[in-house]
N, C-alpha and C positions, 0 to 999 in steps of 0.2 A: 884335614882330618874331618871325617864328619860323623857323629855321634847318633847309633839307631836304637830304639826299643826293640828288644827280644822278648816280647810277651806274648805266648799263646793266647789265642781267645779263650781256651778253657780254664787259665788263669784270670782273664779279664771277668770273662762270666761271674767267674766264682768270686771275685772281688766287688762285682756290685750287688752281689746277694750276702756280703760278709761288711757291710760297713757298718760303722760305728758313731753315735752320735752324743757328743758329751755336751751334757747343761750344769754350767756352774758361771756365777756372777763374777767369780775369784777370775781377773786377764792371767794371773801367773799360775792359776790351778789346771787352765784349762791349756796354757802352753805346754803344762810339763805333760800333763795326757798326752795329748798331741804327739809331742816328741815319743811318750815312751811307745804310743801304739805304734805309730807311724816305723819307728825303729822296729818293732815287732811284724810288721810288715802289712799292717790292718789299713784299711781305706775310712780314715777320718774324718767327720766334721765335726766344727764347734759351733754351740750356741751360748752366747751372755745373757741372755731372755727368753722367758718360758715364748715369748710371742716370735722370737727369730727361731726357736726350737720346733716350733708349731709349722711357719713355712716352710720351714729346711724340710719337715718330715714331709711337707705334701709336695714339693718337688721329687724325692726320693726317697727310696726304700731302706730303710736300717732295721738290720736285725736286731741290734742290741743297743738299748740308751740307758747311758751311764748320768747318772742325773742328782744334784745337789735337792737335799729336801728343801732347805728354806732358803727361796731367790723369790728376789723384787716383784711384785703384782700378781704371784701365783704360788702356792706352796708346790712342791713336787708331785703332792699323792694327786692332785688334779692336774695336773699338767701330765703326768701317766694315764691318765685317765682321755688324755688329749690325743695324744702321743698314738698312743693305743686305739681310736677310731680311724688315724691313719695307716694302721698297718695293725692286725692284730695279734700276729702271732710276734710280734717284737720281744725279745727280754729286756730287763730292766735289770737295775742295778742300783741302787738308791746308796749314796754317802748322808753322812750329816756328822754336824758335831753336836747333835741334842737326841739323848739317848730316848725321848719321850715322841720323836718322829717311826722310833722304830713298831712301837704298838700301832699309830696310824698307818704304816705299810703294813705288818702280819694285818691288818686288822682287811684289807682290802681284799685278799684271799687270791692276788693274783701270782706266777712262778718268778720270784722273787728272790735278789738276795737284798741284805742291809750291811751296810759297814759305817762304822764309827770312823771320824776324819780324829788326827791324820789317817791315811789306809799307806799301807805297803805296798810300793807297787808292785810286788813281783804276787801278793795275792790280790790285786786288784786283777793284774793279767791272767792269772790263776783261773778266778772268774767268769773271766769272760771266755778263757776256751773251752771251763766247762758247757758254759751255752753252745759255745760253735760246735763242740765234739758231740752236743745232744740233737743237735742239728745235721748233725756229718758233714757240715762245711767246711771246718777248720783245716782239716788236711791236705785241702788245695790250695789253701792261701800262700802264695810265695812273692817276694818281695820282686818288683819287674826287676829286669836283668839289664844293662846294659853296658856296649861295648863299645868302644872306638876302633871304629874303620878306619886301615892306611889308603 
């Protein structure tokens, strides 16, 4: 038996203009993302460090970063700020569990949302299709397809 991808390229396209790039220090925060986007059918990566965040973004393109405010060697509002010279028309999405980071993001003036940790994921997802749908990408994103050939 041998196992092919049924992916159009209009799908693939639309998948590397819809990725996703989540920064949190948490190994178990950024699994469960992972999982939940990936099940959602989104094109993923994770970063443990504003400094692996930084590479990732200048290898590729992500529309939307989902990003803990306070991680090791950089707060979040500057690592946006990073983020953001690699790609600037990115959205953002800032978590935290310190409600006094949320004045520091309104306070930057850039198209922002903030949530308080825990977040729900089903309004974390919420979120982020509002960015994809303000973008009209979301409606092509479909999870590849695959079949087994006899």
């Amino acid at each position: 038996m041998n196992v092919t991808d049924e992916t159009a390229n209009s799908v693939v396209d639309d998948r590397e203009t819809c990725n996703v790039l989540v920064v949190d220090d948490d190994l178990d925060i950024l699994e469960c993302y992972k999982m939940l986007f990936e099940y959602e059918g989104y094109c993923i990566e994770t970063a443990a460090t504003p400094f692996d965040a930084i590479a990732k973004a200048r290898e590729r393109r992500f529309m939307l970063a989902i990003l803990d405010f306070t991680l090791p060697d950089m707060k979040g509002d500057a690592l946006a700020v990073k983020l953001l010279e690699t790609n600037s028309s990115m959205k953002l999405i800032f978590i935290s569990g310190y409600n006094e980071a949320k004045n520091n993001i309104m306070s930057m003036g850039l198209n922002t949302k903030f949530y308080m940790k825990p977040i729900d994921p089903e309004s974390l997802l919420a979120a982020a299709r509002s960015f994809f749908s303000e973008a009209h990408v979301y409606d092509g994103i479909e999870p590849t397809m695959t079949h087994v050939a006899g």
